[in-house]
N, C-alpha and C positions, 0 to 999 in steps of 0.2 A: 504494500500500500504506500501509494505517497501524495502528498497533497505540494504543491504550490503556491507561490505568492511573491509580489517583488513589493520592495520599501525602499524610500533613495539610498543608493551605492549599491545595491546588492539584489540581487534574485533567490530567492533560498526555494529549498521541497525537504518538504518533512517524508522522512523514510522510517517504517516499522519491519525490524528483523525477527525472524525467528530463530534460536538458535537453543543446544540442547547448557540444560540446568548443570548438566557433569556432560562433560566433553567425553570422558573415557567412559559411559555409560548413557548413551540415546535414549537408552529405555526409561531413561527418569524420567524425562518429562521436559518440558520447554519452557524457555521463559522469551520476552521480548526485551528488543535492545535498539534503541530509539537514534537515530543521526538525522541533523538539519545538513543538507549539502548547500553551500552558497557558493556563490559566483559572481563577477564584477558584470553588469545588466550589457556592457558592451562586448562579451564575450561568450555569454552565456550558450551560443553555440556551435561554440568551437572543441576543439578535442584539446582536452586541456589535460596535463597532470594531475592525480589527486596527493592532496595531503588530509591528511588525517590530525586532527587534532586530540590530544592527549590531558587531559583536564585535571591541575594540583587535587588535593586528597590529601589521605583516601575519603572518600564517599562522596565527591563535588560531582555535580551536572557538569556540563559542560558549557561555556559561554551562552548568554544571549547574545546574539548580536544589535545591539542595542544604537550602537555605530561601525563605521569600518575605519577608524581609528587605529594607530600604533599597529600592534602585529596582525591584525587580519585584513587591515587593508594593505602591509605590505605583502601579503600572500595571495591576495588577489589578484596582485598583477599578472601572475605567473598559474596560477592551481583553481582548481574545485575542492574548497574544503569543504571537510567532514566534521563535525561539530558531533561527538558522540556521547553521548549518555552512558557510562559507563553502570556496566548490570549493578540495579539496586538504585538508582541515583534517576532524579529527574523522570524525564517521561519512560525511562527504562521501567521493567515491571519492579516495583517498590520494594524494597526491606526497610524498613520500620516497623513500629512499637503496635501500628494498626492492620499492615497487613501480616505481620506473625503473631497476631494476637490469638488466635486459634492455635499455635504450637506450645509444646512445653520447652522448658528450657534449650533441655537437651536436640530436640527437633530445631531449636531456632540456634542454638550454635553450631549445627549440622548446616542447615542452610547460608550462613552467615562467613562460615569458613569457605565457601566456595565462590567468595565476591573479592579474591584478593587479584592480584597484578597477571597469574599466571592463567587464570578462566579472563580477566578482561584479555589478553593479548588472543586467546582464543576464539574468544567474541569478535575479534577485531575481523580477526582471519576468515570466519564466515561469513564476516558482514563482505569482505572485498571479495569474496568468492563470489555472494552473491549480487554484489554491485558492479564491479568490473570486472570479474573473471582471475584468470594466470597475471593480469598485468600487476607488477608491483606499485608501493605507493611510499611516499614519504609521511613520515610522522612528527609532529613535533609533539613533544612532552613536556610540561611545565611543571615543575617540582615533582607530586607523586605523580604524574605522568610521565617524564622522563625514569624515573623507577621504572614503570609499565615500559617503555621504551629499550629499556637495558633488558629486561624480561623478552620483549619480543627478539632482540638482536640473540637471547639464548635460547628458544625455543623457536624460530618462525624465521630465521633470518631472509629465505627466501621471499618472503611477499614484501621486501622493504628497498626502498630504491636508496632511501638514503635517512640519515638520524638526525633529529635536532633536536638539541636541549638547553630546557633554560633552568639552571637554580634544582637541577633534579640527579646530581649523581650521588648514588649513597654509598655507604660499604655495602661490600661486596662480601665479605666474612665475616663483619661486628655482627654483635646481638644490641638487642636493645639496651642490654644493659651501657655497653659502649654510645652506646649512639645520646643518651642521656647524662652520662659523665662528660661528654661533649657541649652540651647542649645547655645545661646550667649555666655555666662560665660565660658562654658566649648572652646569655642572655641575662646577664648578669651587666654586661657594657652596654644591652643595651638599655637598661634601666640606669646606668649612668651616665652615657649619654643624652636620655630622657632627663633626667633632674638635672645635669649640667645646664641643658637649655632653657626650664621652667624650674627653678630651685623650690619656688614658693608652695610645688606642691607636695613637697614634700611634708610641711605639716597638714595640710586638707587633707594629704592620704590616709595619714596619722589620726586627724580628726574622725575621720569616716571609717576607720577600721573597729574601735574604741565605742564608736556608736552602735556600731552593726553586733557587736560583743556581747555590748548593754542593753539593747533591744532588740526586738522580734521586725525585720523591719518586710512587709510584703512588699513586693513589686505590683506596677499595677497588672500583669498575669495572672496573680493570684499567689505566686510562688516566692518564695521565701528567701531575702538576698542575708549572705554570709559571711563572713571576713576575708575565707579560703577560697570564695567562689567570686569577689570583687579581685581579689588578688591575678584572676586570670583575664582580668583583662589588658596584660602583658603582652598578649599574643597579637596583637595591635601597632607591637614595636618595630614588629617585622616585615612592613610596609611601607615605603616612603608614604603613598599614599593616606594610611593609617596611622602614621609614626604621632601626630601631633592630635588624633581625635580624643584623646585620654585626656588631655589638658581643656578642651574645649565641654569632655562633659564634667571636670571636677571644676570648673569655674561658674557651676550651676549648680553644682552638689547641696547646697543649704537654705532652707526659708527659714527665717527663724534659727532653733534649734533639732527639727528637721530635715531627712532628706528630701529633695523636693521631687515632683511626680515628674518633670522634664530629665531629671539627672536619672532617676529608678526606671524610666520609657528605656532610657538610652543605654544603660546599662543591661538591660534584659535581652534587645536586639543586638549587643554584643554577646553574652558569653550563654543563650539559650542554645542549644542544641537541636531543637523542635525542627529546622532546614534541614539539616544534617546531619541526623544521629551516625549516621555509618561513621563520621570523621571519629567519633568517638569510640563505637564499639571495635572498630578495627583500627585503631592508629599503632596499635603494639605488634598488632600480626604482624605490620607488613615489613616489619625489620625481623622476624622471625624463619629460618630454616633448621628445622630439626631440635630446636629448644622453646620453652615456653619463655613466654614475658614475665608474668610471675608479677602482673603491675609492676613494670621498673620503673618508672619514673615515678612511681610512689615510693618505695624504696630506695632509689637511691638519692630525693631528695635530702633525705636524712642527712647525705654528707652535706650536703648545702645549708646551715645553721642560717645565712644571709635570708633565706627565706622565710623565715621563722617570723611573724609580728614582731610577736610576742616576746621577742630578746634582742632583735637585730635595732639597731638602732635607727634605721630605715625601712619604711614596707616597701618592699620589694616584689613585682611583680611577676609572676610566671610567665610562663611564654605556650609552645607546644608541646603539653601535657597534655594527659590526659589520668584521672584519677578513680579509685573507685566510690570516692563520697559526690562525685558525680552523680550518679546512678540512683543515690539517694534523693540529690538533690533538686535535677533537672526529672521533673515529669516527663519529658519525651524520653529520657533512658530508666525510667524508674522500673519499668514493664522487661527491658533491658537485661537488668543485675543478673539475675541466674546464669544466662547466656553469657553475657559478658566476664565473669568469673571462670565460668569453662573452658572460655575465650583463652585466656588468660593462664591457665595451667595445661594447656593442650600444648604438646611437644614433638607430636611428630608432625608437624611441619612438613612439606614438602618445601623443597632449594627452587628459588626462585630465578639462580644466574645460573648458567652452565660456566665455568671460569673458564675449560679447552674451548668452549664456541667463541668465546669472548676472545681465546687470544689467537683465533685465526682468522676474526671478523675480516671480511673483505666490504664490507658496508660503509661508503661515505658517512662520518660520524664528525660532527660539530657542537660543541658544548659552551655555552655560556657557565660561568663559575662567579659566585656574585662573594666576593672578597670577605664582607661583611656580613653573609647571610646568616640571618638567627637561627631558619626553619633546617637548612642542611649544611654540616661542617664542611668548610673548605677542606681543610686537609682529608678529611675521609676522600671527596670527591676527588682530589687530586693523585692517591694514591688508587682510586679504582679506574680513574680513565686512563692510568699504566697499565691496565689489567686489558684494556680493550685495545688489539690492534687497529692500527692506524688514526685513532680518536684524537681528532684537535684539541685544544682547551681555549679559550679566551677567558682570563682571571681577570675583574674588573670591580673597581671600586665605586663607579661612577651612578651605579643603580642598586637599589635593593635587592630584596625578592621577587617582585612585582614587576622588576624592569621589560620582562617582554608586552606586558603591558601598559607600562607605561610613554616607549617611546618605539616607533616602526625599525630605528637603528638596529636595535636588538638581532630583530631575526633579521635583517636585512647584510648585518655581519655575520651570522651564522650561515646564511646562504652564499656569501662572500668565499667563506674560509672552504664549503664543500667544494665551491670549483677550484679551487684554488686560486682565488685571488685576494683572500688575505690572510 
């Protein structure tokens, strides 16, 4: 099925896939897996390349395209992209808290475990079988899509004309627990480069942590705000984009000796879950092969005392965690816990990279490496794309996370570097 429609800069068609729930078992049953293809309206019918686009995570939709702006309008000059719903996400057939409300636990971390990098790469493969056939296609991957991307260059490398990635090489052998002893630190600058730039909120933090302690304070949701659960709105840091909206909602924080319902609105459409539970129930799998998570990033906060309110002499905010008083917490993973605990001590894993495919890759590979990034360590990613034959690197300080979206540069150097012109 596919439907059509054009809006200024672009022509899009909505396509619905079918494709099986376990790959290595047809007999399960099918789920659908949703892609908008768009096109620049002056070329719309020409035989054009596809690129596939690879959407951060885990559990994000895939763009709207809302504009053709920074990276999809520099991809339109050249491609037909695929804007793909990754299984579970968006118009893909759903996993959340209402459509596995009919499973038990155990039935919903059975289903839940089969939404990680190595069934979407799979999904990819039938969606291009069944859209354009033998012809191969390029991909770009942006954070957990470029994971998905390194995944396909080890299982699938055949259906890929070429790699692009922005802000998404991970290890390749860490566990979680690695990838979090990482990940502190780094997010630790940048809550100091945060207060370096607004000093003064450093006591409003203090203020509002101290309140939320001493009272019961709801949001207007209904649900219940925290000290441990305002503390994650850290993960904001990680964004040029997003870097300064922290300071913009605690400059509203107070009426009175309340918090006010403009500050508690804004706080809730940051750190609620309800869009995107996947990002939470699965954020630990997806650095797991053959070991459990074990909550690590609960865990090994601990070594992290800075985090701590209640001693450090600054509140310090988290970044990309994910916790189990979450689950308590947020009503959309409340339904969740059981699953996500299973989640969580399940250890046979299957290996996400092939390391031998990796290192005979003959696949144009171009990588963006964003110097500063909070969300994935530099040095991880720089010692895994020595792991991939012939993979470029460009290390750059000049953008955040968010860089392919925020300026057309981005993949315009990444497409640079695969023909070999930079």
């Amino acid at each position: 099925m596919s439907v059509g429609y054009r809006r200024p800069g672009l022509v899009a068609r909505d396509h619905v896939f079918r494709v099986p729930l376990r790959h290595d078992d047809p007999g399960a049953g099918e789920i659908e897996v949703f892609g908008r293809e768009v096109v620049a309206p002056a070329k719309q019918d020409q035989q054009l390349p596809w690129l596939v686009y690879l959407q951060g995570g885990p559990g994000g939709k895939a763009d709207r395209p809302l504009s053709t702006s920074a990276w999809l309008g520099r991809a339109l000059q050249d491609y037909r992209v695929l804007l793909l719903d990754q299984r579970g996400t968006g118009r893909s057939t759903p996993a959340n808290r209402q459509s596995l409300a009919g499973l038990t636990p155990v039935e919903q971390a059975e289903h839940l475990s089969l939404l990680r990098a190595d069934s979407i790469v799979r999904d990819a493969e039938a969606v291009r079988a069944q859209l354009i056939g033998d012809e191969p296609w390029s991909v770009l991957g942006q954070s957990f899509g470029g994971f998905c991307a390194l995944t396909y260059l080890s299982l699938a490398p055949q259906g890929l004309r070429q790699v692009l990635i922005t802000g998404g090489i991970p290890t390749l052998t860490g566990d979680a627990d690695d990838v979090y002893r990482a990940a502190y630190p780094r997010t630790l600058r940048k809550n100091d480069a945060y207060f370096a730039r607004y000093p003064q909120d450093a006591d409003i933090a203090r203020r509002i942590v101290e309140h939320l302690a001493e009272h019961e304070v709801i949001m207007p949701t209904g649900e219940r705000l925290t000290p441990e659960r305002f503390q994650t709105l850290g993960i904001q840091f990680g964004q040029a984009s997003q870097f300064d909206a922290l300071h913009y909602q605690l400059e509203e924080a107070f009426i009175g000796g309340a918090l006010s319902d403009t500050f508690l609105r804004g706080v809730d459409a940051a750190v609620s879950f309800a869009a995107r539970p996947l990002y939470a129930v699965l954020h630990e799998s997806i650095y797991c092969q053959g070991t459990a998570s074990r909550w690590s990033a609960h865990r090994v906060r601990e070594e992290f005392p800075e985090f701590d309110w209640t001693t450090a002499g600054r509140v310090n905010f988290t970044g990309e965690m994910i916790y189990p008083w979450l689950f308590e917490q947020d009503p959309a993973l409340v339904p969740l816990r059981g699953a996500a605990d299973l989640l969580a001590a399940k250890s046979d894993w299957p290996a996400l990279y092939d390391l031998d495919q990796l290192a005979r890759n003959d696949v144009p590979v171009a990588a963006a490496v964003y110097h500063d990034d909070m969300f994935v360590d530099r040095d991880h990613a720089l010692a895994s794309a020595e792991q991939v034959r012939g993979a470029r690197v460009w290390v750059t300080n000049e953008y955040e996370h968010d860089g392919v979206k925020a300026s057309p540069a981005v993949l315009d150097r990444l497409l640079a570097m695969n023909r070999g012109d930079a």
